[in-house]
N, C-alpha and C positions, 0 to 999 in steps of 0.2 A: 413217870417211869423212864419215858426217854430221855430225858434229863440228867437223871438218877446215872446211868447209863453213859452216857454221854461223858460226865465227871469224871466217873471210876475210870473211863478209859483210860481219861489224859493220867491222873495218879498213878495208873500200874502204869505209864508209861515213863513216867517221870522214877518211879518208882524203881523201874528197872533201870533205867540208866543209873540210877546210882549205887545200887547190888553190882554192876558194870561196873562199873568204877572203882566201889571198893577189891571186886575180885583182881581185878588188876592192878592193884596196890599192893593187894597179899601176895601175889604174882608177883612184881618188881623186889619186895623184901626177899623173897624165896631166892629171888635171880641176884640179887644183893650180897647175898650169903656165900651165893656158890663163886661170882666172881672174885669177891674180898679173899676166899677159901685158895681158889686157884690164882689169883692175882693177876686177874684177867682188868681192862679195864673197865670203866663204866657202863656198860652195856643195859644196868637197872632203870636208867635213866628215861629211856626214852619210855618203858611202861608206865613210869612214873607221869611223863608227859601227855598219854595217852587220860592214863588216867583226870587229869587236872582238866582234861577236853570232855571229855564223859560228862562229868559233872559240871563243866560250862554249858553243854546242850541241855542238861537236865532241867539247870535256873535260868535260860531264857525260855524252854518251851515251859515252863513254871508258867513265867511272869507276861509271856505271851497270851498264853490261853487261861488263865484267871484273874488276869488284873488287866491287860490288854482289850480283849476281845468283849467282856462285859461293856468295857465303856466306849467302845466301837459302836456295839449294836446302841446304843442308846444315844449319841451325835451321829456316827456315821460320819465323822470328819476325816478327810480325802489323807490328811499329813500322819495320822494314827493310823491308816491303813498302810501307809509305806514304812512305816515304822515298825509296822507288827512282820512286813512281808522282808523286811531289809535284818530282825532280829531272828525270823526260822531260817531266813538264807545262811549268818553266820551261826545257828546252832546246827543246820546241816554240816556247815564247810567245818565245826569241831568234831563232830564225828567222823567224817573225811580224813580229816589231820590225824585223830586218833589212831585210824585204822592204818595210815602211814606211817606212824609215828612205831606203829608194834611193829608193823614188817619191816622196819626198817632194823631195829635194836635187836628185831631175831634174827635177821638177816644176817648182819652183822656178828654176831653171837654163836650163828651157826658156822659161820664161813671159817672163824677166827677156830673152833674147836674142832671143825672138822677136817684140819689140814693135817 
């Protein structure tokens, strides 16, 4: 059962990053629309970048914790452990970027229309 458990977690996790991802895809087309509309520049871009990062953390914490981690516990070799800890550091550091990547293209977006 814990096990059971244990799985589903990392799924709805992976799961939601990538509903993440695609809403912010539907998001940068929206933003797409208006700037094309108003002839504003690229501004869609960067959600779109965001998004591309979403679904980078999605397929390393994937491939981290169901293709990684099984064959961890069963060597326990030293160079697949820095490898697993070196692949969630850059799926953190895409979320990061992501998160920078939106404030920056609203930022931008909001500056430029609210003058």
């Amino acid at each position: 059962m814990l096990q059971l458990l244990y799985r589903a977690s990392f799924f709805l996790y992976e799961i939601s990053f990538i509903l993440f991802a695609l809403a912010l895809g539907s998001y940068s087309e929206s933003l797409r629309k208006i700037t094309r509309a108003w002839r504003l520049g690229p501004y869609w871009l960067c959600p779109v970048c965001a998004s591309l990062l979403m679904l980078l953390c999605a397929l390393m914490h994937f491939y981290v914790y169901h293709f990684l981690s099984p064959r961890y516990l069963q060597t326990g070799a030293h160079e697949q452990l820095l490898l697993m800890y070196l692949l969630k550091t850059i799926s953190m550091l895409s979320i990061f970027l992501a998160g920078a990547c939106l404030l920056l293209g609203n930022g931008m977006f909001l500056k430029k229309n609210s003058a």
